[in-house]
Backbone as CSV, one residue per row, in Angstrom:
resi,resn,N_x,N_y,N_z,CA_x,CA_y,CA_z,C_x,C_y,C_z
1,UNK,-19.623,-84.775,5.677,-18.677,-84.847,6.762,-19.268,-85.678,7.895
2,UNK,-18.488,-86.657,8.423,-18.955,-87.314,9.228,-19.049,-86.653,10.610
3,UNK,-19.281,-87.293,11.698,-19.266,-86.403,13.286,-17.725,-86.793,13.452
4,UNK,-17.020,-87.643,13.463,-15.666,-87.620,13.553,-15.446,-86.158,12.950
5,UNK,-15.007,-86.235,11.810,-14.478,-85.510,10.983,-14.489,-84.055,11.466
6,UNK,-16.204,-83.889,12.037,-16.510,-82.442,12.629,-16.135,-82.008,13.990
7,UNK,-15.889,-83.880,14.745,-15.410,-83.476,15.202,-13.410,-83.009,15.802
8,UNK,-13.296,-83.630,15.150,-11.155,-83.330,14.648,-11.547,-81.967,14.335
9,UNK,-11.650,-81.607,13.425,-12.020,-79.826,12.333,-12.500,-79.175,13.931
10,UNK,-13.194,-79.536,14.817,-13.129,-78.591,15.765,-12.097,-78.518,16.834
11,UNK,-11.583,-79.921,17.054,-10.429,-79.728,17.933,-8.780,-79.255,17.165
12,UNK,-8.995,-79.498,15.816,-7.901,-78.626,15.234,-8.168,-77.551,15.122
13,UNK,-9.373,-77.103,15.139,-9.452,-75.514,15.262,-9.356,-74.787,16.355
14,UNK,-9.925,-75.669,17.321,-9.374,-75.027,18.920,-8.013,-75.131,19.439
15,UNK,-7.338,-76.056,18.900,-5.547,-76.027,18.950,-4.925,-75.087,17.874
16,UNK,-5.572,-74.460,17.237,-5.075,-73.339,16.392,-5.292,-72.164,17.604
17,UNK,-6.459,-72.176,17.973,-6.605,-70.638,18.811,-5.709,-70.812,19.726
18,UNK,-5.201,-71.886,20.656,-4.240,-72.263,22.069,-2.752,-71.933,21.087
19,UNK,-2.695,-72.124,19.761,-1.262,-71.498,19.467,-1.310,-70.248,19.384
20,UNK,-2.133,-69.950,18.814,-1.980,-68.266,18.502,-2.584,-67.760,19.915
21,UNK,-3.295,-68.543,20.617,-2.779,-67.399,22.539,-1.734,-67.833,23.016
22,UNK,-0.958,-68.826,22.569,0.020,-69.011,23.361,1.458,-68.121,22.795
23,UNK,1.464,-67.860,21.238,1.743,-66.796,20.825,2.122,-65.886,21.032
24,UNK,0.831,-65.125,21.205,0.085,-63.824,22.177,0.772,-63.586,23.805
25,UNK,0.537,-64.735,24.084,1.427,-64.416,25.278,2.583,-64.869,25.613
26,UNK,3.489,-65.502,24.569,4.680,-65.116,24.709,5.237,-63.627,24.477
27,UNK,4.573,-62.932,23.339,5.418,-61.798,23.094,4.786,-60.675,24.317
28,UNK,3.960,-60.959,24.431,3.343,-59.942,25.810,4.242,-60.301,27.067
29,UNK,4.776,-61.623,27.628,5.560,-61.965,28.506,7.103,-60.982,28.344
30,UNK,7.162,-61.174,26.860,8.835,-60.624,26.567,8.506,-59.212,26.817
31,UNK,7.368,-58.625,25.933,7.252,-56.872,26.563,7.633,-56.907,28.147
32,UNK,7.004,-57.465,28.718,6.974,-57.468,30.299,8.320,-57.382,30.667
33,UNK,9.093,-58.823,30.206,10.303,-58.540,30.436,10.875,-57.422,30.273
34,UNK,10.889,-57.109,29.237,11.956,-55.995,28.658,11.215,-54.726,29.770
35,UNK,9.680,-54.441,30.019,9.733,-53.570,30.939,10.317,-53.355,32.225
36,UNK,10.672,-54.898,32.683,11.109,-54.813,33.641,12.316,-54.455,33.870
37,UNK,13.086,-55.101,33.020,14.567,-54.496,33.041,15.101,-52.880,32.852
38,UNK,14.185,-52.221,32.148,14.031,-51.051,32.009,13.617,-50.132,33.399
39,UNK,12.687,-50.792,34.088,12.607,-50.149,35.236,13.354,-50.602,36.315
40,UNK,14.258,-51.812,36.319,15.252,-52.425,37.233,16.768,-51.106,36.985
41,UNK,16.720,-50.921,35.835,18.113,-50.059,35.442,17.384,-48.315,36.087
42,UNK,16.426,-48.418,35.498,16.051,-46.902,36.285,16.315,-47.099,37.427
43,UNK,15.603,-47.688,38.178,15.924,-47.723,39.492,17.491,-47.990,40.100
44,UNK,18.562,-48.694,39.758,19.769,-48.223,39.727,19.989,-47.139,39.643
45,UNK,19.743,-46.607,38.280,20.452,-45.184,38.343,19.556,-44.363,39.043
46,UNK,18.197,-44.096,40.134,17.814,-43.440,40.775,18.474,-43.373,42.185
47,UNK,18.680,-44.604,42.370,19.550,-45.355,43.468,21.071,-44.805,43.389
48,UNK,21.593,-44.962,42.726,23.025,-44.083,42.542,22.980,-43.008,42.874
49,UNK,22.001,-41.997,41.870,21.829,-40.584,42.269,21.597,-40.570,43.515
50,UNK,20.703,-41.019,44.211,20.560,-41.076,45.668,21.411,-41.135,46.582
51,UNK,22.297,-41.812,46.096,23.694,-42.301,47.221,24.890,-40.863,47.101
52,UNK,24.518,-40.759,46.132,25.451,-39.594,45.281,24.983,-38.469,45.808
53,UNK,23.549,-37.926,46.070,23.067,-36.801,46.631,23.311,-36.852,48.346
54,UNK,23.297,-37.733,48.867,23.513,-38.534,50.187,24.767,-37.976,50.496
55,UNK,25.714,-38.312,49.855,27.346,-38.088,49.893,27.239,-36.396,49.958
56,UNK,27.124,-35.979,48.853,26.822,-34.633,48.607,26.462,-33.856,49.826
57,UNK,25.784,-34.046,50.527,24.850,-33.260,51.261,25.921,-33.921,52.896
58,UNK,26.360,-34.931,53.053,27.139,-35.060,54.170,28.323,-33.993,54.229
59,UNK,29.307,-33.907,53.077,30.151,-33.643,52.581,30.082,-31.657,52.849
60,UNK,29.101,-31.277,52.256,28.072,-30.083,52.767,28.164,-29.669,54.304
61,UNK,27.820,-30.813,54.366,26.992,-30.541,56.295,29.029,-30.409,56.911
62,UNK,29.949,-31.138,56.511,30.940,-31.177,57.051,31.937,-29.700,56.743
63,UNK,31.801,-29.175,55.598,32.137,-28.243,55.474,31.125,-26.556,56.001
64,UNK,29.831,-27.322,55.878,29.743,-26.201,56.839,29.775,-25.834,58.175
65,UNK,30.586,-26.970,58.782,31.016,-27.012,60.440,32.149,-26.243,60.639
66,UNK,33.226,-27.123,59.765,34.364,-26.665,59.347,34.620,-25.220,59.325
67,UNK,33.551,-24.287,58.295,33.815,-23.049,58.080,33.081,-21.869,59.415
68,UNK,32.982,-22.415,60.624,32.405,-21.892,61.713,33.875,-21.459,62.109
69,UNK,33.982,-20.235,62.079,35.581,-19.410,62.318,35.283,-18.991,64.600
70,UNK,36.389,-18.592,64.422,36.843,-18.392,66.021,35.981,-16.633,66.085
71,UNK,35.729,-15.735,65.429,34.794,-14.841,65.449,33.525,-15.152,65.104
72,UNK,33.248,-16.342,64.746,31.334,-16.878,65.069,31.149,-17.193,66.408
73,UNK,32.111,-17.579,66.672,31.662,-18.218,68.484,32.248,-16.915,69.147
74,UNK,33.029,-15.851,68.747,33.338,-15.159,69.917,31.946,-14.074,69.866
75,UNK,31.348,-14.185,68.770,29.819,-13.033,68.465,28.908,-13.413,68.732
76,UNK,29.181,-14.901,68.774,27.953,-16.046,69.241,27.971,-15.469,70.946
77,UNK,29.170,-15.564,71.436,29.286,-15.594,72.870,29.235,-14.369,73.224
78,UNK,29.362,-13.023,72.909,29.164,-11.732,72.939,27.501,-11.412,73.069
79,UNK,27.052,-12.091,71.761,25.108,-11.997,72.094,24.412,-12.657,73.216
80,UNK,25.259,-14.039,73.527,24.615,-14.844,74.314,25.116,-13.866,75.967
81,UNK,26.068,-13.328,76.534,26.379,-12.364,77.501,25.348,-11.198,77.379
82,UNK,25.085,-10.681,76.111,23.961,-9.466,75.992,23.007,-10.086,76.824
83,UNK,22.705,-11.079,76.063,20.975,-11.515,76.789,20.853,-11.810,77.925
84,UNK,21.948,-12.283,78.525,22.103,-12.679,79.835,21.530,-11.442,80.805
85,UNK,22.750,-10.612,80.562,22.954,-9.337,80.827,21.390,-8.766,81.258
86,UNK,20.741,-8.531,80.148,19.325,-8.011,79.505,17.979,-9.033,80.706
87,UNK,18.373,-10.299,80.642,17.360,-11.281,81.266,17.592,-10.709,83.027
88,UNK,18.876,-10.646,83.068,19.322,-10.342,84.544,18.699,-9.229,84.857
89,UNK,18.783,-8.236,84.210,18.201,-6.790,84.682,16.547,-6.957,84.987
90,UNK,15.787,-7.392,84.131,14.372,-7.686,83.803,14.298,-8.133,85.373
91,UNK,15.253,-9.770,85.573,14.928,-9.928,87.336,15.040,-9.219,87.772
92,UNK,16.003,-9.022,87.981,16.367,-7.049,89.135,14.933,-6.773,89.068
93,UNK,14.630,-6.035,88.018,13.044,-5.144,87.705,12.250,-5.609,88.719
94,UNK,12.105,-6.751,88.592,10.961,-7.662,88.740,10.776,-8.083,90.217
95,UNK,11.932,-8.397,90.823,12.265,-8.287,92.416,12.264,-7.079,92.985
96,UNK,12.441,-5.934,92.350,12.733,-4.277,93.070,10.325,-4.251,93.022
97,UNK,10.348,-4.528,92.308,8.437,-4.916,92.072,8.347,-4.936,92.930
98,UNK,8.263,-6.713,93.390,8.110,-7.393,94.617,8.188,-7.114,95.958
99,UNK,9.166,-6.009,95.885,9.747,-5.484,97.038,8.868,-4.189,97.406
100,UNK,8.782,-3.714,95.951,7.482,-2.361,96.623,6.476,-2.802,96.589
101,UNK,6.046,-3.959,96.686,4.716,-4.185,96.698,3.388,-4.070,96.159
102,UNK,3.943,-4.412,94.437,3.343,-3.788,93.262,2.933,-4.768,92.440
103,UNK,3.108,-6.120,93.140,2.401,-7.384,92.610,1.134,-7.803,92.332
């Protein structure tokens, strides 16, 4: 074999390995692809659910305003007069103190 010869036989052999990596990484590129699209569609449908739980939970929050009846606020406003009531006296207490000189 001449040095030509050995050397062609090596550059056809090194253009054999550049096909078979180039090969190699086409079908590794297409996995990629295909992963990606797979996690592009997940993410849609995580994204949906999201919008969907979003809705859900507004929808929630509106009905539970809604179901606040005219005897929540009149019991609401009955406790809130107790305490009043209760805070007021404590001053009283607390000034009748002051006054005997028990500070």
């Amino acid at each position: 074999m001449t040095q030509n010869e050995k050397i062609l036989a090596a550059f056809e052999a090194r253009v054999r390995q550049m096909i078979l990596r180039l090969q190699e990484l086409k079908k590794e590129n297409t996995e990629l692809y295909s992963m990606l699209d797979k996690q592009e569609q997940d993410m849609k449908v995580l994204q949906a659910k999201l919008t969907q739980t979003e809705n859900d939970y507004n929808s929630l929050k509106m009905a539970k305003m809604m179901t606040i009846s005219d005897g929540d606020l009149d019991g609401a406003k009955d406790r809130l007069a107790r305490l009043i009531r209760e805070v007021n006296k404590c001053i009283a207490m607390l000034q009748g103190d002051e006054l005997d000189g028990n500070t």
